[in-house]
ZASE-21544 format. One record per residue (C-alpha): residue in one letter; z, x, y. Coordinates in steps of 0.2 Angstrom, whole numbers, padded with zeros to 4 digits, always signed. Each point is the difference from the previous one (the first is absolute). Layout:
REM ZASE-21544
AZXY/...
***
This chain:
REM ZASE-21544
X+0062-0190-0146/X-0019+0004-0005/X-0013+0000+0007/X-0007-0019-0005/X+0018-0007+0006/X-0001+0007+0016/X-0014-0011+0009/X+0011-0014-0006/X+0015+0007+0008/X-0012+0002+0015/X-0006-0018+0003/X+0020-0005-0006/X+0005+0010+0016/X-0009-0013+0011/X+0011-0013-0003/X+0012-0003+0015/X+0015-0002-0016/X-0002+0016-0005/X+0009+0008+0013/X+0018-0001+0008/X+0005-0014+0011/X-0001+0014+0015/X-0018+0006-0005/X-0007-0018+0003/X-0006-0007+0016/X-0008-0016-0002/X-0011+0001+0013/X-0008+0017-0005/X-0008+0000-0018/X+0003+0017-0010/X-0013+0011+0005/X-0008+0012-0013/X-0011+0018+0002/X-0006+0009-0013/X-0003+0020+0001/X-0009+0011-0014/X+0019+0003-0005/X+0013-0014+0005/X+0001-0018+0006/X+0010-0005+0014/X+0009-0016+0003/X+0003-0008+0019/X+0015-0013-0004/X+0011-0003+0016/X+0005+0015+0009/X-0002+0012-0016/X-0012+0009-0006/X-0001+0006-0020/X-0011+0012-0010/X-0004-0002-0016/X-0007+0016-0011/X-0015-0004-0009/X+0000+0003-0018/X-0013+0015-0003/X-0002+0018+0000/X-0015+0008+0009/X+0003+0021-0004/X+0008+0002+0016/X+0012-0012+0000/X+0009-0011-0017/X+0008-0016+0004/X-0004-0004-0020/X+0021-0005-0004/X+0011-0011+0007/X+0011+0015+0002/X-0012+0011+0010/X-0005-0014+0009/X+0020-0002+0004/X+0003+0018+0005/X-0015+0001+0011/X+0007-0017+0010/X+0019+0010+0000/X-0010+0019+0010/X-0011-0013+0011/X+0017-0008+0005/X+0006+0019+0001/X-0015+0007+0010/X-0002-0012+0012/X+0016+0001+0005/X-0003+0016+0007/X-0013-0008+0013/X+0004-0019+0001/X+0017-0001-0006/X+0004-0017+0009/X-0017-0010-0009/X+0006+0004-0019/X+0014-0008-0009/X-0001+0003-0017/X-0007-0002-0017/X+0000-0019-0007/X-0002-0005-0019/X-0010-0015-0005/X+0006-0010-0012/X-0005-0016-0011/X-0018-0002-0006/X-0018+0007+0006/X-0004-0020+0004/X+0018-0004+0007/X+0005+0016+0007/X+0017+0003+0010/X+0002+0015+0014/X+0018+0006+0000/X+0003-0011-0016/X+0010+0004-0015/X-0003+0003-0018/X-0014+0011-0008/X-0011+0009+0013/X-0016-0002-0001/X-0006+0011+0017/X+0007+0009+0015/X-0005-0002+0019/X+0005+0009+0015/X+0006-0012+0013/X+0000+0004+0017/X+0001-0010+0018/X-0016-0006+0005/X-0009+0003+0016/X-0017-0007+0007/X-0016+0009-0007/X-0007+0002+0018/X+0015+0014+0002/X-0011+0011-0013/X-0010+0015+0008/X-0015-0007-0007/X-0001-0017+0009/X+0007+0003+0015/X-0004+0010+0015/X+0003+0020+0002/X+0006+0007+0018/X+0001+0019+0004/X+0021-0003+0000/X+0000-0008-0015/X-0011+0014-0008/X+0012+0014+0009/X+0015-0008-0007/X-0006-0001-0019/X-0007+0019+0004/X+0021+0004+0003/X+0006-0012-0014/X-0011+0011-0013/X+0004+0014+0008/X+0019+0000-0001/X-0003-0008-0017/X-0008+0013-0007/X+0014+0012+0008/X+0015-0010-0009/X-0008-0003-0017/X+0005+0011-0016/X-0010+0016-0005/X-0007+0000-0018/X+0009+0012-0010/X-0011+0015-0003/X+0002-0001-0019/X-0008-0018+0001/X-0019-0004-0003/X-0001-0006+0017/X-0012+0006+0010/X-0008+0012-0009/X-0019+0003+0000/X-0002-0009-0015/X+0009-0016+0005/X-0009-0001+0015/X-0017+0002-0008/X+0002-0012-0013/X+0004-0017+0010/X-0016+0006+0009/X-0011+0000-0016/X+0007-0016-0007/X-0001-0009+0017/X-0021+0005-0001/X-0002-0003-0018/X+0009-0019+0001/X-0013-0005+0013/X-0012+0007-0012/X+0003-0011-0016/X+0003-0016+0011/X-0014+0001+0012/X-0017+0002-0009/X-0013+0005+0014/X-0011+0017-0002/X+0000+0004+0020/X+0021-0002-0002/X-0001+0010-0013/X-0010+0013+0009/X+0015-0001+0015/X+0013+0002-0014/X-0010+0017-0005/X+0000+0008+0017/X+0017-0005+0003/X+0006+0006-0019/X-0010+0016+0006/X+0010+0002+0017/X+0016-0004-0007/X+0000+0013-0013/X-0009+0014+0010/X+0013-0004+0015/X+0015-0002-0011/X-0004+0018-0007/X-0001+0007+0019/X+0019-0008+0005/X+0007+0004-0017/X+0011+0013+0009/X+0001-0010+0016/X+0006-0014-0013/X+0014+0012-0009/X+0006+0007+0015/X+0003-0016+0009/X+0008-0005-0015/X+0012+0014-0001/X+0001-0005+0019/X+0011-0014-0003/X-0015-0010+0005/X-0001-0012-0016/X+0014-0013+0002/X+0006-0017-0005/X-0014-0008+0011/X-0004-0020+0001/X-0016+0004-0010/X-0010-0016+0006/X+0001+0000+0019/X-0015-0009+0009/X-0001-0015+0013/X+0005-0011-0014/X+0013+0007-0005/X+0010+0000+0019/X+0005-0017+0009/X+0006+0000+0019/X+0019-0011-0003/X+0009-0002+0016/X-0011+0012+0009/X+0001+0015-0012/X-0011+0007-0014/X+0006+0001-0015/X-0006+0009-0015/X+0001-0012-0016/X-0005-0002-0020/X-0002+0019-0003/X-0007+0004-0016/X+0013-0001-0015/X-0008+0003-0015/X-0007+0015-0001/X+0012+0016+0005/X-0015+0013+0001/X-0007-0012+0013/X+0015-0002+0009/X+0005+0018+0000/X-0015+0008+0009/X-0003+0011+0017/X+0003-0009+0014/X-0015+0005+0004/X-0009-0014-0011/X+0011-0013+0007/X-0007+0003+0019/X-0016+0001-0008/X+0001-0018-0007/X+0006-0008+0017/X-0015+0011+0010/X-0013-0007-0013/X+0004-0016+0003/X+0000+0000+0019/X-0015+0008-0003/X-0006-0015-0014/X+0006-0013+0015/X-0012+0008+0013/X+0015+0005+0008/X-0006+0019+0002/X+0010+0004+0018/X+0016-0007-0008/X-0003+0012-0016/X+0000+0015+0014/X+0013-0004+0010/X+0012-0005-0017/X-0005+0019-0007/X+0003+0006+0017/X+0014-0006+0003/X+0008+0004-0019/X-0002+0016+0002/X+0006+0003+0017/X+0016-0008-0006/X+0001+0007-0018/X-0010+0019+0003/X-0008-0003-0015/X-0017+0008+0005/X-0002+0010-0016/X-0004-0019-0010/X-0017+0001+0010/X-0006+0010-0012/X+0001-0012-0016/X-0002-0016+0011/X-0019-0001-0005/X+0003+0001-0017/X+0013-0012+0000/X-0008-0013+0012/X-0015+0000-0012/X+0013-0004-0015/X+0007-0012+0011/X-0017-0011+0005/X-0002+0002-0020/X+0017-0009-0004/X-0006-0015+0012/X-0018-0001-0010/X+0008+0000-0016/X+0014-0014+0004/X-0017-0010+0006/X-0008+0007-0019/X+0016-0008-0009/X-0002-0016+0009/X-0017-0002-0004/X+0004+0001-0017/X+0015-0010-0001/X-0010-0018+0010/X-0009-0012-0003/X-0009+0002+0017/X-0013-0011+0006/X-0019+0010+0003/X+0003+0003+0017/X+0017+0005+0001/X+0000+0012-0015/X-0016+0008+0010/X+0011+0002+0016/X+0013+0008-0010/X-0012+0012-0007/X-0006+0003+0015/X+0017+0006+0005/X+0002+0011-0014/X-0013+0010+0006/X+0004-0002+0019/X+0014+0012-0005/X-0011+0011-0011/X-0009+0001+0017/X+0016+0005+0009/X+0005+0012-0013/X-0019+0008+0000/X+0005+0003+0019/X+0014+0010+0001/X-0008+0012-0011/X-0012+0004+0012/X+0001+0015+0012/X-0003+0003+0020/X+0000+0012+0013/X+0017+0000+0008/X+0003+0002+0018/X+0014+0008+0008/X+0005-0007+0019/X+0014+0009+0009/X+0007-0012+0013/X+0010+0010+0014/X+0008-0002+0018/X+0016+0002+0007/X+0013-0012-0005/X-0001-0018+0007/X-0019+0001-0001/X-0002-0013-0014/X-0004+0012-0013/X+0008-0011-0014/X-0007-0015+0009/X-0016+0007-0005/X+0002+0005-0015/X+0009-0016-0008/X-0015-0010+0009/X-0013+0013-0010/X+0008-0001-0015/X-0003-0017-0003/X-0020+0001+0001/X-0001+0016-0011/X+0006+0008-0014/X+0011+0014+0009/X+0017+0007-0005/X+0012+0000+0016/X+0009+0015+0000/X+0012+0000+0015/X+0010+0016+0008/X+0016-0010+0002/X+0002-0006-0016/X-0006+0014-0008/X+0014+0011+0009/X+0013-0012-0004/X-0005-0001-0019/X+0002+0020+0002/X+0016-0002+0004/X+0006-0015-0014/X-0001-0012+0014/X-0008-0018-0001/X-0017-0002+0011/X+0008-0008+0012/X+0018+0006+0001/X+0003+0003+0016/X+0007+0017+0007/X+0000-0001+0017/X+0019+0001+0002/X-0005+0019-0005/X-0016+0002+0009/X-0001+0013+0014/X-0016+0012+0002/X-0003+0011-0016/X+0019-0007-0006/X+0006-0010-0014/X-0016-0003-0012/X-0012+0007+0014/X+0003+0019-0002/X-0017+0009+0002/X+0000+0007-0019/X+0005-0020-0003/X-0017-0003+0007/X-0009+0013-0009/X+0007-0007-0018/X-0006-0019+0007/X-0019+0007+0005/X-0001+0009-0017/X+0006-0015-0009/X-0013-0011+0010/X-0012+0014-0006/X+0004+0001-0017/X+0001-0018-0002/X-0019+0000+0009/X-0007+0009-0013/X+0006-0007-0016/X-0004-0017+0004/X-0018+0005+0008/X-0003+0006-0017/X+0003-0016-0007/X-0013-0007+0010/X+0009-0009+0012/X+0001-0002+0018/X+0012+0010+0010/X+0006-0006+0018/X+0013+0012+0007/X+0010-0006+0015/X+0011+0014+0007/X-0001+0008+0019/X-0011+0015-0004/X+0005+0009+0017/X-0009+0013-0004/X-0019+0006-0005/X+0006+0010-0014/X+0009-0014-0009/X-0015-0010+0003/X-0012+0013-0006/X+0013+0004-0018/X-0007-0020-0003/X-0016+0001+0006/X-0003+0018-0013/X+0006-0013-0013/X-0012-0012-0001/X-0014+0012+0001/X+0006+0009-0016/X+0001-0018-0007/X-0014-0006+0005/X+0008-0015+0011/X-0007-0007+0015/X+0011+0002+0014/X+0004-0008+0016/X+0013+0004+0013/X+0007-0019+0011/X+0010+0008+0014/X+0011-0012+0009/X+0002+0001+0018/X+0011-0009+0012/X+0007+0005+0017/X+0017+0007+0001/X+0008-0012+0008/X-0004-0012-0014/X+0003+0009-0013/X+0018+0004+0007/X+0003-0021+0003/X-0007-0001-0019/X+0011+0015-0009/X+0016-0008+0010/X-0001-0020-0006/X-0006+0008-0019/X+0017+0011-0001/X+0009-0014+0008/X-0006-0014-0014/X+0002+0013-0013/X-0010-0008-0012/X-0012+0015-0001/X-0002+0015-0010/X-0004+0010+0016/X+0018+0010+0008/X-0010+0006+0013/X+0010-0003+0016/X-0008+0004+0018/X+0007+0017+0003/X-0009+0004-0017/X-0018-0010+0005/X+0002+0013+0017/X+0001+0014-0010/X-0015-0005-0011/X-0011-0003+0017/X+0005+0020+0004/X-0006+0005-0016/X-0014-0010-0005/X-0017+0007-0001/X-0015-0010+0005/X-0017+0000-0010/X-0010+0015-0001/X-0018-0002+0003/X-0004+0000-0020/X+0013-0011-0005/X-0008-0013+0013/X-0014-0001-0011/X+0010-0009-0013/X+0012-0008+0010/X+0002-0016+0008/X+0010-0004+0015/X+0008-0016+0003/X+0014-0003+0014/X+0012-0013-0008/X+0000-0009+0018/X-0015-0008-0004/X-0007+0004-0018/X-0017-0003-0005/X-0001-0014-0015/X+0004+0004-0016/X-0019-0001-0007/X-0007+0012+0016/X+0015+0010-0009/X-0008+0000-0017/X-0017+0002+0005/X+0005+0017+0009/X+0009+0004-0017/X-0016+0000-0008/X-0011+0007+0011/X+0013+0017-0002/X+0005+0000-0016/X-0016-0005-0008/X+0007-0011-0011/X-0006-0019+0001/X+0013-0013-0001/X-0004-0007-0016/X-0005+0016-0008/
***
């Protein structure tokens, strides 16, 4: 069908006739949304999707055939994520003014048709809690565990293919949105870009020969995830364009961060990062997420761009879409901004609440948790929080002193790299004594960081009830059993007079606020909270 036919076929596909007896419900009319690429139909309990015709560089749905093969990988991709939602691809039949879905004869387009569920399930119109955001955080992580690798002889990946979305994304905003101060934003952002892309081009090619650039969903933001029957599910991943699909998982995270972030949602964006690469280990991705985040707030202003260009929208409400096109300039200008990072080491025996602590801090700001437990585990090929306790004696099972050793240097090394790319660094582990305390504390004046010891106190008799009912619930990465909390108590090392002078101490019995917590955190670190 060309591209004159097709908005015939369009207002044809509003007629109640034109779909199957089990597509119509009297009482609901069909229910049409347009995107910048497809149109969807509401008829009864289905949903279908409809390709438009056209081709825009970075995606071609300019044949019927194309059109057809992208509906057949959407039906394929998704489900990977959702299969229960799709069910196949449908033709439509007849004439673009009397059309038939599921009809015989000469085709004249193809949909994807898929069981409907209520718009308020999307992401992006309903509201977000902490266990929501902590099960899409595992979902993408073991996600991105099971998906295929690209083949290293594919152009997937490489420097190249990840630069040029990045250019075209800048330079399709450009031609569609004619305004000299967004065209200044799109220079200093083309600037950053390139002068950043130079800088990770080995970080880039390393990941890639990683195994880090896989089959990913390509398109994953709020809109894009509904809550059916009480779980998330990822759908409508982007199909028609392999080199957009096949990219580091690294961008996918990105996309999702940036639009928490977009939504205002900034302690969620933490916490989903957080928790994705406590589950996943992926800490090495920290280093391209600017890059990718700033492609990825680019993507959204350039989908706004298209759809300016593509409506007849009315004075005020083409200005608000503007105005939303350079909202996520804005955001993009922001991640390329750089900041004094802060390093907080949060110790104490266990049972003291040090995790407590630091999942609370981690949602007001921008720290990487790095946790001793989980760390040790992943040492040892073990899930975060698989649970060892069946093994656990004093310095047995995953707890041998040189075990230990290999967990603080891990915590250390991990400390360093991602203080160098100018993120926050909360390590939560028991630092008994002063000299693991002082490795950390050496650190962060070679890098520069502010740093700020939170030693937890509690008195034993609490801290033994606390380590008992956490083993016995078992839902904890902690092993830590009593005997092994009395032995910590013997060897722990209280705060010399200098490390006082950058430390807080707060008995988990009765903690002060979270915001006395913070100001403290400034005042030793010298690093304002919105800095």
């Amino acid at each position: 069908m060309d591209a004159e036919a097709f908005p015939r076929l369009i207002q044809g596909l509003q007629r109640p006739d034109a779909w199957p007896p089990a597509a119509r419900v009297a009482a609901s009319p069909i229910e049409h949304i347009e995107t910048h690429i497809s149109h969807v139909f509401l008829a009864g309990d289905f949903a279908y999707k409809l390709k438009k015709p056209l081709d825009l560089g970075f995606l071609d749905f300019s044949t019927l055939e194309l059109r057809c093969h992208c509906c057949e990988e959407e039906v394929r991709l998704n489900r990977r994520l959702a299969p229960a939602l799709y069910i196949g691809v449908v033709p439509i039949s007849g004439t673009p003014e009397r059309p038939r879905v599921g009809g015989t004869g000469p085709v004249l387009e193809y949909a994807v048709q898929m069981h409907r569920f209520p718009q308020e399930a999307r992401l992006d119109r309903c509201p977000l809690t902490s266990d929501l955001v902590d099960r899409i955080a595992a979902r993408l992580a073991s996600f991105h565990a099971e998906i295929p690798r690209a083949d290293p002889a594919s152009p997937f990946g490489t420097p190249d293919a990840v630069l040029a979305p990045m250019l075209e994304n800048l330079s399709q905003v450009r031609v569609r949105v004619d305004a000299p101060d967004c065209h200044a934003r799109l220079d200093r952002l083309q600037d950053w870009t390139l002068a950043r892309w130079r800088a990770l081009t080995p970080v880039i090619e390393r990941r890639r020969a990683q195994g880090r650039v896989r089959e990913c969903h390509g398109d994953l933001h709020r809109g894009n995830i509904a809550l059916v029957d009480g779980q998330p599910l990822f759908f409508d991943p982007l199909e028609f364009n392999l080199g957009l699909r096949w990219i580091d998982t690294a961008s996918e995270l990105a996309f999702l961060l940036m639009d928490l972030d977009a939504a205002g949602a900034q302690g969620l964006a933490r916490r989903l990062l957080n928790r994705y690469l406590e589950l996943g280990g992926d800490h090495d991705a920290l280093q391209v997420l600017d890059l990718y985040q700033v492609y990825r707030a680019t993507v959204r202003a350039k989908v706004l761009a298209i759809r300016l260009g593509q409506c007849a929208l009315a004075g005020e409400e083409s200005a608000a879409q503007r105005r939303n096109c350079e909202r996520y300039l804005d955001l993009a200008a922001s991640y390329t901004r750089r900041r004094r990072p802060r390093l907080l080491l949060v110790c104490g025996l266990s049972g003291s609440g040090k995790s407590r602590l630091a999942c609370a801090l981690r949602e007001v700001l921008p720290v990487i948790h790095l946790r001793s437990d989980a760390e040790r585990k992943r040492l040892f090929g073990l899930a975060p929080e698989a649970q060892t306790r069946v093994e656990i004696g004093v310095g047995t099972g995953i707890y041998f002193q040189q075990a230990t050793e290999w967990t603080y240097q891990r915590l250390e090394a991990l400390t360093a790299a991602i203080l160098d790319c100018g993120y926050d660094v909360l390590v939560d582990a028991t630092f008994l004594t002063r000299a693991r305390r002082a490795v950390f504390a050496d650190l962060a004046r070679a890098q520069g960081a502010g740093f700020a010891v939170l030693a937890l106190v509690a008195p034993m008799a609490v801290l033994r009830e606390r380590v008992a009912r956490r083993l016995a619930e078992g839902r904890d990465a902690s092993d830590a059993s009593v005997a092994v909390l009395e032995c910590q108590a013997a060897a722990c090392e209280r705060l010399s007079r200098s490390e006082r002078r950058t430390a807080i101490t707060i008995n988990s019995t009765a903690p002060p606020s979270i915001d006395q917590v913070l100001a403290r955190i400034t005042v030793l670190t010298g690093v304002a909270l919105g800095e």
